[in-house]
Each structure stands twice: as C-alpha cells, then as structure tokens.
N, C-alpha and C positions, 0 to 999 in steps of 0.2 A: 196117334201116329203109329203104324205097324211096324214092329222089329224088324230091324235088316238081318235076315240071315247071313251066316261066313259066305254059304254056296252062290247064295243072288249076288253079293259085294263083288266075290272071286269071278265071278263070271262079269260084271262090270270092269274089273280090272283085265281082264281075259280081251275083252270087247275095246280096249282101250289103249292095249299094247299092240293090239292089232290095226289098230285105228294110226299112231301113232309110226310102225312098219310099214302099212302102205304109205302114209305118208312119205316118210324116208323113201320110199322105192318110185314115190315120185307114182304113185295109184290112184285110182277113184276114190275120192271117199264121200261122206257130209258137206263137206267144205266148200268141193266142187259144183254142189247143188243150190247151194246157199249163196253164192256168189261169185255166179258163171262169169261175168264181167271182169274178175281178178286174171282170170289167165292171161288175159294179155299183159300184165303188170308184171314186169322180169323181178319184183320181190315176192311174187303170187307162190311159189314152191315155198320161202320161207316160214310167210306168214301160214303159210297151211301148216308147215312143221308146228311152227308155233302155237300154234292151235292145238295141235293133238297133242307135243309134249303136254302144255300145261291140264287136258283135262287126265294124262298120266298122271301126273303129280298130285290133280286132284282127288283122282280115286284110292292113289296111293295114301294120302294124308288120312283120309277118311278111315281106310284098313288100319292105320297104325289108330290111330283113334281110340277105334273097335276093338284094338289088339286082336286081328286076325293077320297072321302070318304070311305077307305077301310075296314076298323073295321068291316063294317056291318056282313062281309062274316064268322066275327071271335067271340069267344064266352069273355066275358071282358078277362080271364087270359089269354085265348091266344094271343090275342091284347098286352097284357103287356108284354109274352115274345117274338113279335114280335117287337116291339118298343125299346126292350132292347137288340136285335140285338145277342145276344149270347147263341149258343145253349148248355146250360147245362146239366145236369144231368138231373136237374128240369125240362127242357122242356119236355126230350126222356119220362120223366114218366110220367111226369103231363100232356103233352097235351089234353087228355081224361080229363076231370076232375076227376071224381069217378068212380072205378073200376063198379059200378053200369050202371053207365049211357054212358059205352061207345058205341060209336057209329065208327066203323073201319068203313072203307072204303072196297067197294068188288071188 
C-alpha cells in the first residue's frame, strides 16, 4: 500500500469541505448524480447534507490518524463543529460565520 502524503490527504480534505459547502448552499454535487430520483424527496437536501458531512468527518478522522494538521483548512468554529462530530442545526447555519462575510462556494 503506497504512503498517503499530508498534501494528497490535505487536498482530499480540501475536496471535501467543499463538497460539504455546496451541499449547504443547496449545489451540484456527486450526490446529485448518484440519485437523480431523491430530488423530488422534500428530505433529498438533508440526506445530501448528510452525505458530505459524514465523508468531512471521514477525511477528518483519517488526518488526525496521520497526525497531519487539519484545522488549518477550517475557520476556529468550524473546527469546533467539526471536532464535535454532530451536524446540528447550528452547523447548517452557522458554517458561514456572519451573514456579512459569507463566502459560498461556486
């Protein structure tokens, strides 16, 4: 089995938190392709969230694993509710910090 570099990991996590933001912004992603038939299902937004948190968490778990330094990629509260592993309420709104300074993903 070939060594996971920090940069290929950091860039799965990269790929992941992005993955995870369109989701939140309610965007295309894997999900969409994988099971066109959900969108008409009024829990089809969740389970897509749900989707991309958990494969966050997964690449996250893996980084800590590794002990490569994931946070960097994250702003502190997202870090916090990435570490507390449970996608709340509080994350779906709060991940932007302030309706000011969001920054979606395109």
């Amino acid at each position: 089995m070939a060594n996971l570099s920090a940069e290929y990991l950091l860039t799965k996590l990269s790929d992941a938190k992005n993955h995870f933001e369109r989701a939140l912004d309610c965007k295309h992603t894997e999900f969409d392709d994988l099971y066109p038939y959900m969108i008409e299902h009024p829990q089809f937004f969740w389970y897509k969230r749900y989707v991309a948190w958990s494969e966050l968490l997964t690449v996250v778990k893996l980084s800590e694993e590794l002990e490569i330094d994931w946070k960097g990629q994250f702003t502190e509260k997202q870090s916090e509710y990435v570490t507390s592993r449970v996608m709340s309420s509080r994350v779906l709104d709060e991940w932007y910090e302030t309706n000011d300074s969001k920054e979606h993903v395109s």
